[in-house]
N, C-alpha and C positions, 0 to 999 in steps of 0.2 A: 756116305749118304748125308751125313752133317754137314760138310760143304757143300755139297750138292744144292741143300736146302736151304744154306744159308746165303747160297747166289743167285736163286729161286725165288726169296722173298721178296715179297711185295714192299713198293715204297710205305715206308711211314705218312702220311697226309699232315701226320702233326708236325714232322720234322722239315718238310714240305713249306709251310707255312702258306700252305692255298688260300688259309682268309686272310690273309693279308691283297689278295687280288681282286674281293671282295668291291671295295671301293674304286680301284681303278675302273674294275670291269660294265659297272653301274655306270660310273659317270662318262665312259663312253660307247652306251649307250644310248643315255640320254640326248648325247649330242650327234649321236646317228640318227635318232627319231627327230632331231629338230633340224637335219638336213637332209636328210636322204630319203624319198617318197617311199611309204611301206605298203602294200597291198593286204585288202583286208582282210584277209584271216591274219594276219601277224597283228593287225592291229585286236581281231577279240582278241586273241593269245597274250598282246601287254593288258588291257583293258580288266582280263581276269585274274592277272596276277596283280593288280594294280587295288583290285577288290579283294584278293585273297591277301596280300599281303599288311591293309588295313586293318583287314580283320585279326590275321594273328599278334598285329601290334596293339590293340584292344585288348585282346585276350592275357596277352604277357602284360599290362599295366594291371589289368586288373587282378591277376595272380601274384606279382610283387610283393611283397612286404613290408622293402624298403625303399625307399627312391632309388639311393644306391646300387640296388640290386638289377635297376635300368637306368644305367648313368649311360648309354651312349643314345639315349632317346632322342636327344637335342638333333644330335647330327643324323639319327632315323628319321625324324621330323622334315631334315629340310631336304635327303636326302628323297622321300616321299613326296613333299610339296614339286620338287625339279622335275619329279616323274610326273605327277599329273599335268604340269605344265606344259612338259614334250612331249606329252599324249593330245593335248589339246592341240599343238603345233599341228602332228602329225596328221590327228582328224581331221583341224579345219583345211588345209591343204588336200586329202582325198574329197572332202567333202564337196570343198568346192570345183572339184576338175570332175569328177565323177555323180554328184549330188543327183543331177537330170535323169540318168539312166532310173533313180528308185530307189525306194526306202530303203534295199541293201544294198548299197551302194557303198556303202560305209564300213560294213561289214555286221554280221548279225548282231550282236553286242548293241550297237546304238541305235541299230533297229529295232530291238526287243524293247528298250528304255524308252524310245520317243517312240511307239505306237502301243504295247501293253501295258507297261507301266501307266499312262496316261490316255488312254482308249482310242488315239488316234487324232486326239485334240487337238490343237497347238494353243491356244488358248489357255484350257487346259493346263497344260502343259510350262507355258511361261509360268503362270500364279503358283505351280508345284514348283517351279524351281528357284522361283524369286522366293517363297517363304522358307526352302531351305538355306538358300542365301542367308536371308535373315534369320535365321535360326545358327546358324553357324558364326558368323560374321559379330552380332548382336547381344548374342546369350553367352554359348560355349567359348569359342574364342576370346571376346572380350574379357570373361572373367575369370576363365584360367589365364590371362595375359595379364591379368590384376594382381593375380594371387601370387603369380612369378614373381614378378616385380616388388611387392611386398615381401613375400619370401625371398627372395634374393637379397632385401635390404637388410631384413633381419636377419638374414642366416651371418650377414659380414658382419653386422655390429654384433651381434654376438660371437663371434670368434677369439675378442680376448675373455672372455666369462668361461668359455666352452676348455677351453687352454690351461684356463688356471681349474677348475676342475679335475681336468685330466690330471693336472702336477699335483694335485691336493691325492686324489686317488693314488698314485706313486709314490707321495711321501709318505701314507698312512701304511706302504704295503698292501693295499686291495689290488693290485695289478701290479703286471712288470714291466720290463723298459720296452718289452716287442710287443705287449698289449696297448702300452702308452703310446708307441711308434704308430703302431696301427690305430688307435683312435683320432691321432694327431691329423692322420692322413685322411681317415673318416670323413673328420670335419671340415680340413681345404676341401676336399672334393665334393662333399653337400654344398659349398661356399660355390664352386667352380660350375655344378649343377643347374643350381635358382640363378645363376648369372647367365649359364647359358640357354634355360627357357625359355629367362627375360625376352632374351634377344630373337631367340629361334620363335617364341609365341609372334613375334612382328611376322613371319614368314608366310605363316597359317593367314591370316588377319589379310595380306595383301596377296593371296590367294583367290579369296573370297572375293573382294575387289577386282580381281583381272578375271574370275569367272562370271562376274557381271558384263563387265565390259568386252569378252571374248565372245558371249553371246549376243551383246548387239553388234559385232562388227562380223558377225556369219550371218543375218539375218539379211545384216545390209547389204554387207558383198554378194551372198547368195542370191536374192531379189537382183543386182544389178548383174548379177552373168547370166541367171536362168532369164533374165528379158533380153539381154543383150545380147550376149554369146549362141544361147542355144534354142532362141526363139518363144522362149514361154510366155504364155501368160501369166499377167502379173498375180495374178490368185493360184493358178497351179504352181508357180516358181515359190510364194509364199506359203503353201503347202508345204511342198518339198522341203525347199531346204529349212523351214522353221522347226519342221520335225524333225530331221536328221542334227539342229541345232538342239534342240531343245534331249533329244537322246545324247548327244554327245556330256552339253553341260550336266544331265542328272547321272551317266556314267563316272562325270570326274567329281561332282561335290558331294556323292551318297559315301564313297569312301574319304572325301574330307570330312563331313561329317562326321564319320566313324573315327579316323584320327584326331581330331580336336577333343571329340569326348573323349580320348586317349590321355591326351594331354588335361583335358580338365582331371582325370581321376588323378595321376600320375600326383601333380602340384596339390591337390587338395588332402589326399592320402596321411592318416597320422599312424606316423611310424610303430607298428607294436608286431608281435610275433603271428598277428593273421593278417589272410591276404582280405580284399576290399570286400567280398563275397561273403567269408566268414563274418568279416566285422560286422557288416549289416544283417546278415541272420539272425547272430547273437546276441546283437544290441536292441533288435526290433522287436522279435518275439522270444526274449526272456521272462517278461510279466506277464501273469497270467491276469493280472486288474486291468494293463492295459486294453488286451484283447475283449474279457468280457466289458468293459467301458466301449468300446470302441463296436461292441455289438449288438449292446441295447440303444446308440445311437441310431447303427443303419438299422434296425429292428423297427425303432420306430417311425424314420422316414420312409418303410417297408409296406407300413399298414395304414399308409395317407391313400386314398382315395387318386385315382387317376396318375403314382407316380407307377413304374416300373416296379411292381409288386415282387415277381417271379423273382430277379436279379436279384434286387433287395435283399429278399429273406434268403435267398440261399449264398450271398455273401455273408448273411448272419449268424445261419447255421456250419457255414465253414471256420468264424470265428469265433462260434461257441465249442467247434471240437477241438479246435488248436486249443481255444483257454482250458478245457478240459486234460489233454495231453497233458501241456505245461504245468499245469495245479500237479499233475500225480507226478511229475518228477521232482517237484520240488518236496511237495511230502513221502517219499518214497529218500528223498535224500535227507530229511530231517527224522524221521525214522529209523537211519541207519544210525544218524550220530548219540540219536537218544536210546539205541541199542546200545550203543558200544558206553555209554555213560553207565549204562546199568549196569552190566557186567564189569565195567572197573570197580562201582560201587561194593557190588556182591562182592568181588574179590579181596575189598580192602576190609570187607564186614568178617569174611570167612578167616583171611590172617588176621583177625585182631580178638577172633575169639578163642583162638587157638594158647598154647602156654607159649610164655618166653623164654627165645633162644639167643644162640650168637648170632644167628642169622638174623636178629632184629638188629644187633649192631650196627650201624651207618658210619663209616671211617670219611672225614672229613674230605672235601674235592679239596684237590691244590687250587685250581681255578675256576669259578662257574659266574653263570650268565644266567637269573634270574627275570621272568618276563611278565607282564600281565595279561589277559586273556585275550584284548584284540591285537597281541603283538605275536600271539604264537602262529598265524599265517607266516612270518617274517624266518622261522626257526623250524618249520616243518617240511622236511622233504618233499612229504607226498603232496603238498602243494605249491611247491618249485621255490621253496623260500629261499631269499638271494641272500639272505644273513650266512647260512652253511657254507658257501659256498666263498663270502669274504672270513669267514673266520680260518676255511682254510688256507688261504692267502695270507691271512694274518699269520699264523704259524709258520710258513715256510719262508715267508721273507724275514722274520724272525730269527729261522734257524741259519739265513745264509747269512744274514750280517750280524748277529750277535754272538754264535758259535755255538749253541746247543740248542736242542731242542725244547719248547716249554712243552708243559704238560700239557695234555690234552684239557679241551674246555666243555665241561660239563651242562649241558640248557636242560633245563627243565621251566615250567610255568608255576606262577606264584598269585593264588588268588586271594591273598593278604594287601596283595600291591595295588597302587591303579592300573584300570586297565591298561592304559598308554606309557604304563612304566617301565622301567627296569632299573635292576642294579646288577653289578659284579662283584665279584666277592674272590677274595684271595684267602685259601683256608679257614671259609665261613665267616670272614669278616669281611663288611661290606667297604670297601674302598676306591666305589663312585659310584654315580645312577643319573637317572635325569628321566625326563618323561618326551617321548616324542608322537607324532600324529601320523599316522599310515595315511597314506593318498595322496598327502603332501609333503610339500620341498622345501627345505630350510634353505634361506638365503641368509648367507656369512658375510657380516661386511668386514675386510680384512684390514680397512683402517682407509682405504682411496677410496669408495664406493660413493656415488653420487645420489644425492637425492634418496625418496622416505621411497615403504611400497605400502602395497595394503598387504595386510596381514596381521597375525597372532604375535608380539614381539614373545621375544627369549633370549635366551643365553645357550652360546653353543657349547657343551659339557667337557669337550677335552681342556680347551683352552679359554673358554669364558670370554670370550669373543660374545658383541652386538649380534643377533640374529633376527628372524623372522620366520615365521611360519608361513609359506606361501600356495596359492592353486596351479595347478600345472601352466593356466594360458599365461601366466607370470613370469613363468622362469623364463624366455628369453629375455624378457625387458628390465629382471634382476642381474643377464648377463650381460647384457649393454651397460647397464647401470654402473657395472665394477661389481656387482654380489660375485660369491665365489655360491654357488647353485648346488644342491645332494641332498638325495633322496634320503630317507628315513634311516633303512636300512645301513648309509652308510655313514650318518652321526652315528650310531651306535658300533658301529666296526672300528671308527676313528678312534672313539674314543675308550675303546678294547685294547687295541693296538697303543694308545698315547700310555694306558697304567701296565701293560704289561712290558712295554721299554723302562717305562717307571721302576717298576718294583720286579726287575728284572734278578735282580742279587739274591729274591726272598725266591723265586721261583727254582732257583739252582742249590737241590739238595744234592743229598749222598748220593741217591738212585741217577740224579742227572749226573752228578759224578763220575760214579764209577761206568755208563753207559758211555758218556766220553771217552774216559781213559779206556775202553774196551775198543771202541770206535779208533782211536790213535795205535791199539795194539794190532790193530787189525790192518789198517796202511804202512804202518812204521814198527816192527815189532822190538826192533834191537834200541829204539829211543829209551824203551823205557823197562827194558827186561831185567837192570841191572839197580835201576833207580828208586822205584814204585813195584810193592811196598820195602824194598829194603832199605834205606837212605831213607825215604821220607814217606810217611802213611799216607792213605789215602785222605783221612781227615784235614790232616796239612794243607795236601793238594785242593783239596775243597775248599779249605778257607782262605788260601792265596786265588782263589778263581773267582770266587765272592767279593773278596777285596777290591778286585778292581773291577768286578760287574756295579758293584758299588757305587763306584766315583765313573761309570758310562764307558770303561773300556772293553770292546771286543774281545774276546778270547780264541776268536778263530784260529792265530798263529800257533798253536800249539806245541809245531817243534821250537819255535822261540822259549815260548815260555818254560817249557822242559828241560830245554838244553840252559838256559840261566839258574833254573834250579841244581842242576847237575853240577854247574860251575862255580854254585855256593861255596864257601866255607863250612869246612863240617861243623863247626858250632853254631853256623847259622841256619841250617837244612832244617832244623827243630822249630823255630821262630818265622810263623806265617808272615809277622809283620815285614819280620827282614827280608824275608823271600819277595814280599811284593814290592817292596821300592827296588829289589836287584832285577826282577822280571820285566817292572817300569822301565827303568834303563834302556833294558833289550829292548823294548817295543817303544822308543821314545820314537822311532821313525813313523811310525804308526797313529800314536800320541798326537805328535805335534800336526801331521798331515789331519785326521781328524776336526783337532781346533780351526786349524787356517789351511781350509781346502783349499789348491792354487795357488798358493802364497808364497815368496821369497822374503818376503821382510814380515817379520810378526811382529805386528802391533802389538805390546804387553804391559800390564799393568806391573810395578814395580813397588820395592817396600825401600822409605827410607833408613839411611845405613848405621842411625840412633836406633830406630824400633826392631829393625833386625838384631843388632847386638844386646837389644833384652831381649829378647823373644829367642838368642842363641842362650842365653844365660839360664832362661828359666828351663830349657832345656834337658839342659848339662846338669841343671841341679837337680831335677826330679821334682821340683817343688809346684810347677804351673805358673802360670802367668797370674799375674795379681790381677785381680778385679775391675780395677780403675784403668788398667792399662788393657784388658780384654773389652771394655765396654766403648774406650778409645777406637781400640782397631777397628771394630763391625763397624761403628759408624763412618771412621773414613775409609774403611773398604767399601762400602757398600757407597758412600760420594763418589769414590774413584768409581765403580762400576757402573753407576749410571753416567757418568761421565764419558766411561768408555760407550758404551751402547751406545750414547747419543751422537758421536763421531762414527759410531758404524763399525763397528772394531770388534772382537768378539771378547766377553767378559774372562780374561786369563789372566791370575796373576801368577808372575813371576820370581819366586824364592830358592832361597840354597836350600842344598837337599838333604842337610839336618833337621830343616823347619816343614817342608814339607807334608808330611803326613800330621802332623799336628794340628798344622793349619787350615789342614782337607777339612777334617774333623772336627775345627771348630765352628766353622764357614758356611760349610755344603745345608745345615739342616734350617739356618735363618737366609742366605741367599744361593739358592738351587742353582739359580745363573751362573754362581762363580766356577769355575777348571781350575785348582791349582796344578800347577805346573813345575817339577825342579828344573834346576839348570842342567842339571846332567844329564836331561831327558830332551833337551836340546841337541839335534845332530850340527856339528861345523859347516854346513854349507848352508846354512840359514843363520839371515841378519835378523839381529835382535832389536827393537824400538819401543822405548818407555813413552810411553804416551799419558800416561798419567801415574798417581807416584801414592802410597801410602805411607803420610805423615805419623810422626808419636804422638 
């Protein structure tokens, strides 16, 4: 019966790929109606789909969201425009071989428009269709063909601004490479969009134009076969067929109409998470001052003498119940919040009269995010705040390139702060903060960016980068400009993300520790069943993993770094430090691709072979570097490193690998730029290049 039913089944349609026949089957259509005589019921039959089919292109523009979300509009557009044109064919063709017989002649459709629509007038008739003309032609089309075209130009010069965003969002960890792939494509295709409105709006536009000119050359041809051909009089022939023109033309331009203001909403639309219906709801009748303003206005052009009294006041009274409505929800919603204030109040009165316990205890966050009052929208769930939702991105990209997890990040609100503040705190010490503005857009100039903007200056907090505080209609012309453009929300994720790479080595206690090694016994159980804790404690293993979170390196290899432990010296297994220059080793592949991603030749900075041989001496002796000769080195290390940056090279120097850790250590806390680097962390299939040289 299984087979049975399985031979039984109906084709898939999807697998089918039926709309792909979509477009063929359309456009030869259209070229059937522009050559082949149709009789008129086929013709109401297109004529109503012609009006139903405008209408639901209407309807789908105005429910969109996003442009996006109707990117094939362009080609619905002209695909529409072809149709009404070979509707017009088609009529003018019945019209004029059959026009004589009578208003249906045409078929009912064009009878209904040129005699109901317009009482029979022709007169009439024309002034109805020339002001649609021009209402289409004049208003809607022109200006959605403006805003294309504007939009179109701005969407491409902003394309490199929009780009480097995106890359700014991906270095910070707020997204990943298939969120980044995906935005990337976003933006060509908005690019690809307003270019092709540009062009499709011309379509609409010389529409308008050939429905002018289509109705005087029925008017005229009609007058010259109904006298000629079929004996009429010149007055009944201009009857005739004026009507059956004038029905034809208001059949084909009420659904242009309809599609042009398609196209107007479509370009004009600003992209947020309602459709155009919502937005104007929401945005119109939210105030309740608006409304009562707005009806003691008609109110009192209500109770003038001689105007339209009735009308009046009960547009007044429909605008005094909306402002009514509106007032109780908005006190009905400040109500709740001054409920819920009270009751935190009572509760924090009620524990504080009580005795002291452990439970008053407070054990320190390892990491927290401290806010001020207009920033807690940015950090609350329940009002869709986008901060939660990049911190958890912060963490997970975190844990895939760094190798463990950080701690969780503790928000609470601080009304000590200003309100537009924050800071972070790494076990309740504060160790960054800055202040930012909700509604607005920080434009970064990353060092190319052209020209001033208007705005609030600053300084961006990670990195102390030129900034600005900008308004929304800004931000394109910050991304044309060269700004690197982001929201509020995401200065402060940035710069979440920039201290917790930072102080990455403080974040990795015992408890991350042993959750690792728990983590590694759980994939690999025999790495480490022999080794940990018997050969070397766990404390050990912590401070060898520290060490080199320390100095920026990854910990994800973990049977590397295990297995070089393993392969210690049993007098060394004791000695964290020696364990991390033998773990260095192992992972120098790792190491050096890090410094010089894509590299075969590494540019490095080098020591000369006088200051290395004291620097090998003080060593060996236990005694330190003499003072004169340390205050020597920083300064021409730190020459040589600006040197190297300025050639574009990445700041590494180069030592034997007795000197090494010494000179991490002496380096790393006066120039953060520098990577020391041993040579035996050097794999052989990479060329080595002094590019510049520390003198004694």
């Amino acid at each position: 019966m299984a087979n049975m039913a399985a031979k039984l089944r109906l084709p898939d349609f999807k697998n089918t790929q039926w709309q792909a026949l979509a477009g063929p089957v359309l456009i030869m259509m259209i070229l059937a109606m522009m050559v082949l005589p149709l009789p008129p019921f086929m013709l109401d039959l297109l004529f109503t789909f012609n009006i139903v089919l405008s209408i639901m292109i209407l309807l789908v523009a105005i429910f969109t969201q996003r442009v996006l979300d109707f990117a094939a509009f362009p080609t619905v557009l002209l695909f529409s425009t072809l149709l009404r044109l070979a509707l017009n064919v088609a009529s003018t063709r019945i019209i004029l071989m059959q026009g004589h017989q009578g208003g249906g002649a045409a078929g009912r459709v064009i009878e209904a428009f040129g005699h109901f629509l317009v009482g029979g007038n022709f007169a009439i008739g024309i002034v109805v269709f020339a002001i649609l003309v021009i209402i289409n032609f004049m208003v809607i089309t022109k200006g959605a063909g403006r805003i294309a075209e504007v939009g179109a130009r701005f969407t491409l010069d902003g394309m490199p601004g929009k780009q480097m965003a995106i890359d700014a969002d991906l270095s910070a960890g707020l997204i990943g490479e298939d969120d980044a792939k995906r935005r990337r494509q976003e933006v060509t295709q908005e690019a690809d969009f307003y270019g092709s409105m540009d062009g499709a709006s011309k379509f609409v536009r010389g529409d308008a134009v050939a429905g002018l000119m289509i109705m005087a050359i029925n008017i005229v041809g009609g007058l010259m076969v109904g006298v000629m051909q079929h004996g009429l009089s010149l007055g009944d022939a201009g009857t005739t067929y004026t009507l059956l023109t004038i029905g034809d033309g208001l059949v084909a331009q009420i659904p242009a109409l309809v599609i042009s203001t398609a196209a107007g909403v479509i370009v004009t639309r600003v992209a947020t998470d309602q459709d155009v219906g919502e937005q104007m709801v929401t945005q119109l009748f939210s105030n309740s001052r608006v409304m009562l303003l707005s009806a003691g206005v008609v109110g009192l052009l209500g109770i003038i003498p001689g105007m339209p009294n009735f009308v009046f006041l009960l547009f007044t009274a429909l605008l005094l119940l909306l402002a009514w409505w509106v007032r109780g929800r908005e006190m009905a919603g400040k109500a709740t919040f001054e409920t819920s204030e009270t009751d935190d109040k009572r509760q924090r009165e009620a524990s504080s009269a009580g005795e002291a316990s452990w439970a008053d205890v407070h054990l320190e966050d390892t990491l927290g995010l401290e806010v001020g009052y207009r920033l807690i929208p940015m950090v609350d769930g329940n009002q869709s705040g986008e901060l939660l939702g990049r911190i958890r991105g912060i963490r997970k990209k975190f844990a895939q390139e760094v190798g463990f997890l950080p701690p969780s990040i503790h928000i609470r609100d601080n009304l000590e702060l200003q309100p537009t503040a924050y800071r972070i705190l790494l076990k309740g010490v504060e160790i960054g903060g800055g202040e930012i503005v909700p509604g607005k857009w920080m434009a970064i100039n990353p060092g190319s960016a052209i020209g001033e903007l208007e705005g609030d200056k600053c300084v961006e907090p990670a990195f102390g980068l030129e900034a600005c505080w900008i308004d929304e209609v800004l931000r394109e012309q910050a991304q044309i400009q060269g700004y690197t453009v982001v929201d509020a929300s995401t200065v402060v994720a940035t710069h979440l993300n920039h201290l917790v790479m930072k102080f990455s080595s403080d974040l990795f206690g015992r408890i991350e520790a042993q959750q690792l090694l728990d983590r590694v016994n759980r994939d690999i159980p025999k790495l480490t069943e022999d080794l940990i804790p018997g050969a070397i404690s766990l404390t050990t293993l912590h401070k060898v993993l520290q060490n080199l979170l320390t100095e920026n390196v990854s910990i994800r290899d973990m049977r590397s770094i295990i297995e070089a432990m393993a392969e210690a010296p049993t007098q060394q297994q004791g000695d964290p430090e020696e364990l991390t220059a033998l773990v260095r080793i192992r992972l120098g592949r790792a190491i050096t691709q890090q410094c010089f991603p894509g590299r075969s030749e590494l540019c490095v900075i080098g020591l000369d072979t006088t200051l290395e041989r004291i620097l090998l001496q003080a060593v060996q002796s236990g005694g330190g570097v003499e003072p004169g000769v340390a205050e020597r080195l920083l300064i021409q290390t730190d020459s040589a490193l600006q040197n190297q940056l300025a050639m574009g090279e990445p700041g590494v120097l180069l030592v034997n690998h007795a000197l090494r850790a010494m000179l991490s250590r002496f380096l790393r806390r006066t120039l953060p730029q520098l990577t020391v680097l041993s040579n035996m962390e050097i794999t052989q299939d990479r060329t080595v290049r002094m590019t510049s040289m520390v003198k004694e």
